[in-house]
C-alpha positions as CSV (number, residue, x, y, z in Angstrom):
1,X,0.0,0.0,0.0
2,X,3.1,2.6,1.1
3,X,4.5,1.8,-2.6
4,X,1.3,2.2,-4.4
5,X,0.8,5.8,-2.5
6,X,4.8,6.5,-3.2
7,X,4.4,6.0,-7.0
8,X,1.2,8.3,-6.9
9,X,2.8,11.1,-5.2
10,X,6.0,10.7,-7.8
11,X,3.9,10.9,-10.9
12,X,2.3,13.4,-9.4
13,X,5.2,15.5,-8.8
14,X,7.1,14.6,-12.3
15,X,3.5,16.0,-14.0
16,X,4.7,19.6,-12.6
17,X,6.4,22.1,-13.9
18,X,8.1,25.4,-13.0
19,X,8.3,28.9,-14.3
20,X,10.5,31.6,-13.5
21,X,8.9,35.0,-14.0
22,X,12.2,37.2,-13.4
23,X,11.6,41.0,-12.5
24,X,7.7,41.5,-13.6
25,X,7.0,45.4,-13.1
26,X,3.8,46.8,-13.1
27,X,2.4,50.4,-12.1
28,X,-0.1,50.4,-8.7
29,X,-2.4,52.3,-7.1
30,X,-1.1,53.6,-3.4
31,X,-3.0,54.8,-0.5
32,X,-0.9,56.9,0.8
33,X,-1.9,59.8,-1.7
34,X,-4.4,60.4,-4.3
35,X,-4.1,58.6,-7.6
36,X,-0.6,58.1,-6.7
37,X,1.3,55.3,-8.7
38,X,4.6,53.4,-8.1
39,X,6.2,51.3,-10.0
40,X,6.4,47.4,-8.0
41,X,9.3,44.6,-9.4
42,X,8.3,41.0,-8.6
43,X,10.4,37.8,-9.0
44,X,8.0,34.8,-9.0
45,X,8.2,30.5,-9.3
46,X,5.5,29.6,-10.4
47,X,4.5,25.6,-9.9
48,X,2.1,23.4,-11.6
49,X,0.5,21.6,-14.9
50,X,1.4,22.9,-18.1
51,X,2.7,26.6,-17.0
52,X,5.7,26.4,-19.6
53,X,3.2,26.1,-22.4
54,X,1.0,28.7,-20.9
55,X,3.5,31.4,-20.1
56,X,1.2,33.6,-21.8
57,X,-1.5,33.0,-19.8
58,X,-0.1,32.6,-16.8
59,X,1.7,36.1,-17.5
60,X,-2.5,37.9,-18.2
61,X,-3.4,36.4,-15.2
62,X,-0.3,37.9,-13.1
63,X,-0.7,41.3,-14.5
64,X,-4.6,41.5,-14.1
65,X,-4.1,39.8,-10.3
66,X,-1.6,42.0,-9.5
67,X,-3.1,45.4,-10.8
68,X,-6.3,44.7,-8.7
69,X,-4.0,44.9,-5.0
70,X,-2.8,48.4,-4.0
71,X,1.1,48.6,-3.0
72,X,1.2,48.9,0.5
73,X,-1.2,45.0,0.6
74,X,1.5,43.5,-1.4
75,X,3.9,44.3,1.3
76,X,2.3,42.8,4.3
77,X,2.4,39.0,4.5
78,X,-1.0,38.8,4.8
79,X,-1.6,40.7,1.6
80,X,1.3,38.6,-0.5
81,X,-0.8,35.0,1.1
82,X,-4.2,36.8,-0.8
83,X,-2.4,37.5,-3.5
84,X,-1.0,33.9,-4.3
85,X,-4.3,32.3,-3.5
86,X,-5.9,35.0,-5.8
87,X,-3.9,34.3,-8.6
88,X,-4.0,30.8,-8.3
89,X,-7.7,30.9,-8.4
90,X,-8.3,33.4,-11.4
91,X,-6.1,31.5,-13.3
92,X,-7.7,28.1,-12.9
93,X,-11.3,30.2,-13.1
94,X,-9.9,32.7,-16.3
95,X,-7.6,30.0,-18.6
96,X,-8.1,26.8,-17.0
97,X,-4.6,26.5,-15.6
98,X,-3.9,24.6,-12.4
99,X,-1.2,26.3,-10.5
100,X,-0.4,24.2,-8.2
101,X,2.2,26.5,-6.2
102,X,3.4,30.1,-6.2
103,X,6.5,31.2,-4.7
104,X,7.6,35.0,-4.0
105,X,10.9,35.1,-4.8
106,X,11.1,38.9,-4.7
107,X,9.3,41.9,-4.1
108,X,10.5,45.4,-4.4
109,X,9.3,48.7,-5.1
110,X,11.3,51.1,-7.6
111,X,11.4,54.5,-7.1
112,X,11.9,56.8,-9.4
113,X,13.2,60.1,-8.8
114,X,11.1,63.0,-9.6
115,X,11.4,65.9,-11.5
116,X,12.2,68.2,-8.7
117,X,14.5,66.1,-7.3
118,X,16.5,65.9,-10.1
119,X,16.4,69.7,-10.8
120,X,17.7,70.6,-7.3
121,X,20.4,67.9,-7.8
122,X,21.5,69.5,-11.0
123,X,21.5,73.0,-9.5
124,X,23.5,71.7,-6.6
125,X,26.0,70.2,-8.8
126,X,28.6,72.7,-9.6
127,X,29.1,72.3,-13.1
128,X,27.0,75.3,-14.7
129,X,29.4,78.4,-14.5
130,X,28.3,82.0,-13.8
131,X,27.9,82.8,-17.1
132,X,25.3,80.0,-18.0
133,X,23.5,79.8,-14.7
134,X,21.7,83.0,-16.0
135,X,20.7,81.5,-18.5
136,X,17.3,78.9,-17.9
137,X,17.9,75.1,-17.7
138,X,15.8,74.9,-21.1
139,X,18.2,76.9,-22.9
140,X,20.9,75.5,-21.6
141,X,19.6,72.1,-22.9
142,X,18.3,73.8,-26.3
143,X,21.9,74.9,-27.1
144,X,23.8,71.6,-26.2
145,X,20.9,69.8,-28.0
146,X,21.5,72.2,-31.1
147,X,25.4,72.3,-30.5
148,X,25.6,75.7,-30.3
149,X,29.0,74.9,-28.2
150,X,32.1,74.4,-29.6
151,X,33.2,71.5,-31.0
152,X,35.3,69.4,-29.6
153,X,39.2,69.5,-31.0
154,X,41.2,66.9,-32.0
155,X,44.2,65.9,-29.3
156,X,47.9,65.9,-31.1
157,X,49.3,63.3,-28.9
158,X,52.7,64.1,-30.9
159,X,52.6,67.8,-28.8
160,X,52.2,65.9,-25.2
161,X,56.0,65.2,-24.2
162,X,54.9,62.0,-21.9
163,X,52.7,60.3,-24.1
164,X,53.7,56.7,-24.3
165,X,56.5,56.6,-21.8
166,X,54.1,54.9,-19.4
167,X,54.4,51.8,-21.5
168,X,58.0,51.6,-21.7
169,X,58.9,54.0,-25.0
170,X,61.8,55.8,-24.9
């Protein structure tokens, strides 16, 4: 009886497959102010029958699960338990897939800088000299874009005395 239940359990086992879903981002609703939207990056394995020849499916059904939870759920382990039994179940209910196990391999939030931020960080950088800070950041990006500077010379490495010696020329 133990071998009979052993070789179920096997072919059971050798019937599954895995999928690796490697840094999955999607854009999602947060709480914390209005209609604000981050950017989430998720690593999954993905466990059961047939989810190699479904990737497709099993990647609709990830992106409409997913897009239904707001960021700050995903974070809790509460919220990341509701999402795997979510998605298993709107998969098998959606495209008839049988997920069999979903494992969070990652779970990050990106952030991206914004626009301010980078603006201050260019005007604390002290690259812009006097002359160009009064001009405004767009024209200072309008000329370089144009190339209103000036070109870039050629270097006559015959007119540099120590070229080369640093490789053993005389």
């Amino acid at each position: 009886m133990k071998k009979i239940f052993l070789v179920t359990i096997l072919a059971l086992f050798a019937n599954a497959e895995v999928l690796n879903i490697e840094n999955f981002e999607s854009d999602l609703y947060s709480r914390d102010k209005s209609n604000s939207i981050q950017k989430i990056n998720v690593s999954l394995r993905v466990g059961g029958r047939d989810v190699i020849d479904s990737e497709a499916y099993v990647l609709d059904a990830l992106n409409v699960v997913i897009g239904s939870f707001y960021i700050e759920d995903l974070l809790t382990s509460l919220g990341k338990e509701k999402f795997k039994e979510t998605l298993i179940k709107y998969a098998a209910k959606k495209h008839s897939i049988d997920l069999d196990e979903i494992l969070i391999m990652s779970l990050k939030v990106v952030r991206e800088p914004k626009i301010d931020e980078l603006i201050q960080a260019l005007k604390d950088s002290k690259t812009v000299t006097s002359k160009e800070s009064d001009k405004s950041q767009k024209e200072q990006v309008e000329e370089i874009l144009k190339g209103v500077k000036a070109p870039l010379k050629p270097l006559d490495l015959n007119k540099i005395d120590d070229f080369g010696k640093d490789f053993g020329e005389q």
